[in-house]
C-alpha positions as CSV (number, residue, x, y, z in Angstrom):
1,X,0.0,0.0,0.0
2,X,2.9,2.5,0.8
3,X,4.7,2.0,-2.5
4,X,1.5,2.3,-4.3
5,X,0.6,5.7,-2.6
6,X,4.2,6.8,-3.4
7,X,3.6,6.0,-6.8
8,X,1.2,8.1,-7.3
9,X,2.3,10.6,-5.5
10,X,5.2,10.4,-8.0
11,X,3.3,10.9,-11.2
12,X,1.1,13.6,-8.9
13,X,0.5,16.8,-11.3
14,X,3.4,19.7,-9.1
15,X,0.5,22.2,-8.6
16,X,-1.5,19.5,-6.9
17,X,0.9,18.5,-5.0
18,X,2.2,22.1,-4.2
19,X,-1.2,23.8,-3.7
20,X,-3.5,20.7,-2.4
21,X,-1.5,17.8,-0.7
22,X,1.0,19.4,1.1
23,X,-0.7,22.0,2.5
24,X,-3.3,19.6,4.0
25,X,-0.3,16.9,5.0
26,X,1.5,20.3,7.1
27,X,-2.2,20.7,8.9
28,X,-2.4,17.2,10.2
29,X,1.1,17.7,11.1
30,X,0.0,20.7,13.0
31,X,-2.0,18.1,15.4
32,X,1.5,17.0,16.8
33,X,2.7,19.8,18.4
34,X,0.9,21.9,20.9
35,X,-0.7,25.4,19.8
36,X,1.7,27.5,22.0
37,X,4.9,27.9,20.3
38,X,6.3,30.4,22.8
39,X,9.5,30.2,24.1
40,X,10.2,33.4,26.4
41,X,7.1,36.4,27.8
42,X,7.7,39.5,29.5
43,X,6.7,41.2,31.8
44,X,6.9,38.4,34.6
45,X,2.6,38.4,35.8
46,X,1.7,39.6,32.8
47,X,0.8,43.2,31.3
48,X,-1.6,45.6,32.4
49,X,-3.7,46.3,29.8
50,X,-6.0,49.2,28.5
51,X,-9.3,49.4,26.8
52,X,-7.6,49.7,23.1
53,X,-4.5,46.9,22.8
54,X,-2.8,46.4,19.4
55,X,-1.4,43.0,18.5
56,X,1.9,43.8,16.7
57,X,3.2,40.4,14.8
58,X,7.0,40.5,14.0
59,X,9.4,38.8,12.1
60,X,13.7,38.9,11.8
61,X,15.5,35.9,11.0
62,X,18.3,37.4,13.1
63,X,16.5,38.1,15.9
64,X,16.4,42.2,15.2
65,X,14.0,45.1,15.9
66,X,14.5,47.4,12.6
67,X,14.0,51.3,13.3
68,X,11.1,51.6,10.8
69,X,8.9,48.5,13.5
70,X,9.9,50.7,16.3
71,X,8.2,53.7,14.9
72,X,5.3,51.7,14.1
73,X,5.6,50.6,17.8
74,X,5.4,54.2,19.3
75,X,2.7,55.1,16.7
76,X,0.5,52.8,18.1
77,X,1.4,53.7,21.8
78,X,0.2,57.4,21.0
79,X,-2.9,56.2,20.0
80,X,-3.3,55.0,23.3
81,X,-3.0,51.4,22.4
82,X,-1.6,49.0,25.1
83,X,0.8,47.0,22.6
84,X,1.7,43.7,22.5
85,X,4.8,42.8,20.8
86,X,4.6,39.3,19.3
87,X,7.8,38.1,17.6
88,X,8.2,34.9,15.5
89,X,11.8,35.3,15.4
90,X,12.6,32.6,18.0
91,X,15.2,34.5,19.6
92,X,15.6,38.4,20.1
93,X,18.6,39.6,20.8
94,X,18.9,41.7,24.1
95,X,19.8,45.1,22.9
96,X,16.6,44.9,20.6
97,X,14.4,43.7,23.7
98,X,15.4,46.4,25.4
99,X,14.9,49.3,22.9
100,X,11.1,48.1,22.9
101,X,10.4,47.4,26.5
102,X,9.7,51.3,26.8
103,X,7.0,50.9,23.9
104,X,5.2,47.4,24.7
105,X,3.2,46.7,27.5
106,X,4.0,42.8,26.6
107,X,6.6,41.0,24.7
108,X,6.0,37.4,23.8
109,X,8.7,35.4,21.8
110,X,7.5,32.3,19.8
111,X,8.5,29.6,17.0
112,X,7.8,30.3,13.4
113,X,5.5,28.2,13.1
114,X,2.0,29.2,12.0
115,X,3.4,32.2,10.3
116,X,1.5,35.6,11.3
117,X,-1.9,33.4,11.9
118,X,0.2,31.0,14.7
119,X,1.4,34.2,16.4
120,X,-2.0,36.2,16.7
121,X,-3.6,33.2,18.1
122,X,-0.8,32.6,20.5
123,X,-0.4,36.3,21.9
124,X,-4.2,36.2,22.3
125,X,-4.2,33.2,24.1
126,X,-0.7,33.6,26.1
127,X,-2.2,37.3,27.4
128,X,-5.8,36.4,27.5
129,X,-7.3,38.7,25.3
130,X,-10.0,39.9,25.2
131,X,-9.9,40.9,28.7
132,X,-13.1,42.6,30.0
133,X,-12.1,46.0,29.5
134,X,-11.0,45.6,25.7
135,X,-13.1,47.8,23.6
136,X,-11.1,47.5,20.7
137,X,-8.5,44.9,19.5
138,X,-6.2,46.3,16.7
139,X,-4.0,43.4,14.6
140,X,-0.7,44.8,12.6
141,X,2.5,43.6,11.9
142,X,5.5,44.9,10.2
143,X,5.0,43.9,6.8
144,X,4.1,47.7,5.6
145,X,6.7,51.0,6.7
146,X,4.7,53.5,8.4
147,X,2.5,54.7,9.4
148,X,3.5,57.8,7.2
149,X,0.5,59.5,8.8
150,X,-1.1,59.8,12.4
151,X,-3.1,56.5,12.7
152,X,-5.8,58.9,14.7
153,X,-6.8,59.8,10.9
154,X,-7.1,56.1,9.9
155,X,-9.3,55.1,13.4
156,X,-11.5,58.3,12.4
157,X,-12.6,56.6,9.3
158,X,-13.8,53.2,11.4
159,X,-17.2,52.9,12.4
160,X,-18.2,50.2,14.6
161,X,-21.7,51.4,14.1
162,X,-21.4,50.3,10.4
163,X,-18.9,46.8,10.9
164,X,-17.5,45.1,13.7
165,X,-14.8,44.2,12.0
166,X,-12.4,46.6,9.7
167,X,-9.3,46.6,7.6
168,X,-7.3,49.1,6.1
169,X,-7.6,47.7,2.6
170,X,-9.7,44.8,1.2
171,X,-9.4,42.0,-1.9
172,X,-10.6,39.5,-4.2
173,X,-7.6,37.8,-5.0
174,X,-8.7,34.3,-3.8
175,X,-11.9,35.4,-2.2
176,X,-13.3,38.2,-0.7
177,X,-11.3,39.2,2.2
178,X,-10.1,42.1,4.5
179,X,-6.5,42.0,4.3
180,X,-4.9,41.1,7.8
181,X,-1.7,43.2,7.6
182,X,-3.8,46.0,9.5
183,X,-7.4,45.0,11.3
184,X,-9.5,46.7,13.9
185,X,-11.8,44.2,15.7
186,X,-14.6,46.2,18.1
187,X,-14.9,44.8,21.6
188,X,-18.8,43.7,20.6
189,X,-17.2,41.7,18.1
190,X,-14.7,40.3,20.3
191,X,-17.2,39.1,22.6
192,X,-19.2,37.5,19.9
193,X,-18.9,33.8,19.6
194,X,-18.1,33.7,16.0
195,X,-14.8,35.4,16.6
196,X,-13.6,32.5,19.5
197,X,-14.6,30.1,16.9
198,X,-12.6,31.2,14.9
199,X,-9.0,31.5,16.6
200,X,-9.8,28.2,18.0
201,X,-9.8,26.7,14.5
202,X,-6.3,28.0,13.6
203,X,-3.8,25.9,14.4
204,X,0.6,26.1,14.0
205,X,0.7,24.7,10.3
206,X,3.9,25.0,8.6
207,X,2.7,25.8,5.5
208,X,1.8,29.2,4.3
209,X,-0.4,28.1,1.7
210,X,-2.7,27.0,4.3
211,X,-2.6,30.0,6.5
212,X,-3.3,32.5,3.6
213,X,-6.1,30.3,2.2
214,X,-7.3,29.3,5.5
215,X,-7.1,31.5,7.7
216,X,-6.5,35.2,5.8
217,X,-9.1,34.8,3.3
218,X,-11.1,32.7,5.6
219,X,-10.9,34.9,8.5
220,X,-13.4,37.6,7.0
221,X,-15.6,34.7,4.7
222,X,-16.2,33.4,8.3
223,X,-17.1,36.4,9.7
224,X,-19.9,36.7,7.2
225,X,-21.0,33.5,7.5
226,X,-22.0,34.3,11.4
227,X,-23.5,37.6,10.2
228,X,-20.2,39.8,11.1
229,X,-20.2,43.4,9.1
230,X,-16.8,43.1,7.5
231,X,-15.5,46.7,5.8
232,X,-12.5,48.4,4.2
233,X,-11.3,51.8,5.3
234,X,-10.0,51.9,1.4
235,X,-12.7,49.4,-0.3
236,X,-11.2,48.0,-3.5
237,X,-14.6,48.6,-5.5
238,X,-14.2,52.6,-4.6
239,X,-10.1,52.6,-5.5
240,X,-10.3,50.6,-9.2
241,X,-13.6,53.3,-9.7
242,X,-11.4,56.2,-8.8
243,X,-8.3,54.9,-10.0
244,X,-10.4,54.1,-13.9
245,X,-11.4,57.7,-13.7
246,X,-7.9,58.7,-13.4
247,X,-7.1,56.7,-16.3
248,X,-10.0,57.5,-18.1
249,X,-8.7,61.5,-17.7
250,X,-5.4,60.3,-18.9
251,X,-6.5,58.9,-21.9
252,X,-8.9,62.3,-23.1
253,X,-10.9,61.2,-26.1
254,X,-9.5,57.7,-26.6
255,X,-12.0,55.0,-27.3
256,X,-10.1,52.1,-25.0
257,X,-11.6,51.2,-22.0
258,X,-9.9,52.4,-19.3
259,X,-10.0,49.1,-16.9
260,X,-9.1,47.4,-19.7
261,X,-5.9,50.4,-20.5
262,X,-4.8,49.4,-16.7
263,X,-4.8,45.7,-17.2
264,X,-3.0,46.2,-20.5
265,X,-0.8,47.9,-19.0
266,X,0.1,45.5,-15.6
267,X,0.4,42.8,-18.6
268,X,3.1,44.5,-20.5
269,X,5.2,44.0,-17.5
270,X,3.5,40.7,-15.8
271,X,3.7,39.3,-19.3
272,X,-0.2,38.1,-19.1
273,X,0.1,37.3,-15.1
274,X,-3.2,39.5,-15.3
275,X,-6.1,38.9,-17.8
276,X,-9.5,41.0,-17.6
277,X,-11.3,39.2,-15.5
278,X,-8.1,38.8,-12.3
279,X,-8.4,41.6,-9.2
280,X,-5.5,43.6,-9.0
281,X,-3.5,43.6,-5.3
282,X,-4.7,47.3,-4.2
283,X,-1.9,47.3,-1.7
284,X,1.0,46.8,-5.0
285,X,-0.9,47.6,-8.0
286,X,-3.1,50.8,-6.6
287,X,-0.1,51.3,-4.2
288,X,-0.2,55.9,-6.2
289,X,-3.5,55.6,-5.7
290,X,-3.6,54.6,-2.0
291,X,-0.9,57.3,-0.7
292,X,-3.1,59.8,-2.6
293,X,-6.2,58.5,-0.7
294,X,-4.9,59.0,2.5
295,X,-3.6,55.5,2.8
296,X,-0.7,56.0,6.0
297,X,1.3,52.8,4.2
298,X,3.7,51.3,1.5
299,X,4.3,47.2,1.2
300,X,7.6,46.2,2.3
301,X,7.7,43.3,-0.2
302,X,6.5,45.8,-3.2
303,X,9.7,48.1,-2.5
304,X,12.1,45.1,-1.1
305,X,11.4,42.7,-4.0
306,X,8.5,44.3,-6.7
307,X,7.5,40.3,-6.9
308,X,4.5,41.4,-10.1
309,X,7.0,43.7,-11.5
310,X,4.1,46.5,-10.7
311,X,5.6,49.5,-13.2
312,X,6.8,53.5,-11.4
313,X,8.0,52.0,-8.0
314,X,11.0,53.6,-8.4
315,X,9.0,57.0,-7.9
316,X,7.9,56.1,-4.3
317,X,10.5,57.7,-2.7
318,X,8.9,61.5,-4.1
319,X,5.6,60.0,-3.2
320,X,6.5,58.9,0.5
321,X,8.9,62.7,0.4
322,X,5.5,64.4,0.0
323,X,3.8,62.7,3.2
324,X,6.5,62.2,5.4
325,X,9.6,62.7,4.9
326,X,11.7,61.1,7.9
327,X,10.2,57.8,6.5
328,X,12.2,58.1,3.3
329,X,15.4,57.6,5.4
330,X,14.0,54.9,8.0
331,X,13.1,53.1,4.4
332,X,16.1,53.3,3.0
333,X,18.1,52.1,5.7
334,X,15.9,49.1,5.8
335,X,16.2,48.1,2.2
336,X,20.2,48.5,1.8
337,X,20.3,46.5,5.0
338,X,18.3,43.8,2.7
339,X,20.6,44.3,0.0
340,X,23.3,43.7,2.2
341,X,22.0,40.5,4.0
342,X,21.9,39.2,0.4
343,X,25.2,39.7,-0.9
344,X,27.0,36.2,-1.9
């Protein structure tokens, strides 16, 4: 029986085997381990926590705090958020532990291991959130530099009254879904059952496949399931309307159709990755748009590594000059430290 199942998984087609099998062979692994994968907390007790806490999820393979996550830190802090540093570096070293003891009210340290999903789960769980005074739960993590404006301007545009549950952008690549690089979660919603059911499902899968498909885009389709208001600060539908106008201006009396001019255009460089009928990412592809909009932001991975080859990134450093300018140096130092870190 074994040699005929790895037979077949032999002549298996790769993007079955890569997208289906794997993924779902890492879950059941998952059910070896426990769920917490931490490895060191602080303070000793436990933080003291306010009404509005922000989950902060990190990542540096050698254990670092960069400049540009400590500004995010104290950004947070003077929104009177009670942060919670969670890091999935394994390890921090002490001179980085101590340069954010000042801006967290709680450090927890933790495996890889369930990517950004593992690590929200296990800081809510390790500091027993939501607490009864929690009125609002904020989820961010350092894969954008900023915030390039005061984040009181983004929380002025969320109204629980409208959603429960909020992010800064949202998409349809995959499915509908808020993305989960910055979420606001209101303290009915994190009292609802639905949202409990939810972080008990996700479990410390090593594969990141699963987690996006799981538990990013699943996060918000099982929120509407339960009846959960979901909502974008920065709604896709309203940044491709404004963003065709644009084009549409751009274009004066030419017959094309400007959605289809902006996919023809992605395609010259993506060499067909997009066709008419694929969502763009608004967060790399509407990335002008978004900083015009407001949008206090910019990717990491669309400066660091441009992975759709999206075209006039090389401008953003006149854009981000025109917000805020002491983040064009914070940005900088964090990309040639990249460059460096990959030098053969």
């Amino acid at each position: 029986m074994l040699r005929t199942t790895l037979r077949r998984l032999a002549v298996m087609p790769y993007r079955q085997l890569k997208w289906r099998i794997i993924p779902w062979l890492m879950f059941l692994l998952s059910h070896t381990r426990t769920n917490s994968q931490a490895v060191l907390s602080w303070p000793e007790g436990g933080p003291t926590l306010g009404a509005r806490v922000a989950l902060f999820v990190h990542f540096d393979g050698r254990g670092a705090v960069q400049p540009y996550v400590r500004q995010y830190l104290a950004a947070l802090q003077d929104i009177g958020c009670s942060v919670l540093f969670v890091s999935n570096a394994e390890k921090l070293q002490p001179e980085a532990m101590e340069a954010i003891k000042p801006l967290c009210a709680g450090i927890l340290v933790r495996r890889n291991i369930g990517y950004d999903f593992g690590a929200m789960r296990d800081g809510m769980e390790h500091f027993g959130l939501p607490r009864a005074n929690t009125d609002m739960l904020i989820i961010a993590n350092d894969s954008v530099y900023g915030p390039l404006l005061p984040l009181d301007d983004l929380l002025g545009r969320i109204d629980f009254g409208e959603a429960d549950l909020w992010g800064a952008t949202d998409s349809w690549q995959g499915r509908y879904h808020l993305q989960s690089f910055f979420l606001v979660a209101s303290g009915a919603l994190l009292r609802n059952p639905a949202w409990s059911a939810f972080w008990s499902r996700v479990r410390p899968v090593a594969s990141k496949i699963w987690i996006v498909n799981r538990y990013e885009l699943g996060l918000t389709q099982w929120m509407i399931r339960f009846g959960v208001h979901c909502a974008a600060v920065w709604p896709y539908s309203t940044l491709i309307r404004e963003t065709v106008a644009d084009v549409a201006e751009s274009l004066g009396d030419s017959s094309r159709d400007p959605l289809l001019e902006i996919r023809r255009r992605q395609a010259m460089l993506l060499r067909g990755y997009y066709t008419t009928n694929v969502p763009l990412n608004p967060t790399s592809d509407l990335w002008r748009h978004l900083l015009g909009a407001g949008f206090p932001f910019i990717k990491r991975e669309l400066l660091r590594d441009n992975p759709t080859k999206v075209g006039g990134i090389v401008d953003w450093r006149e854009a981000v000059e025109q917000i805020s300018p002491p983040h064009v140096a914070l940005i900088e130092t964090d990309l040639q430290r990249v460059l460096r870190n990959r030098a053969p």
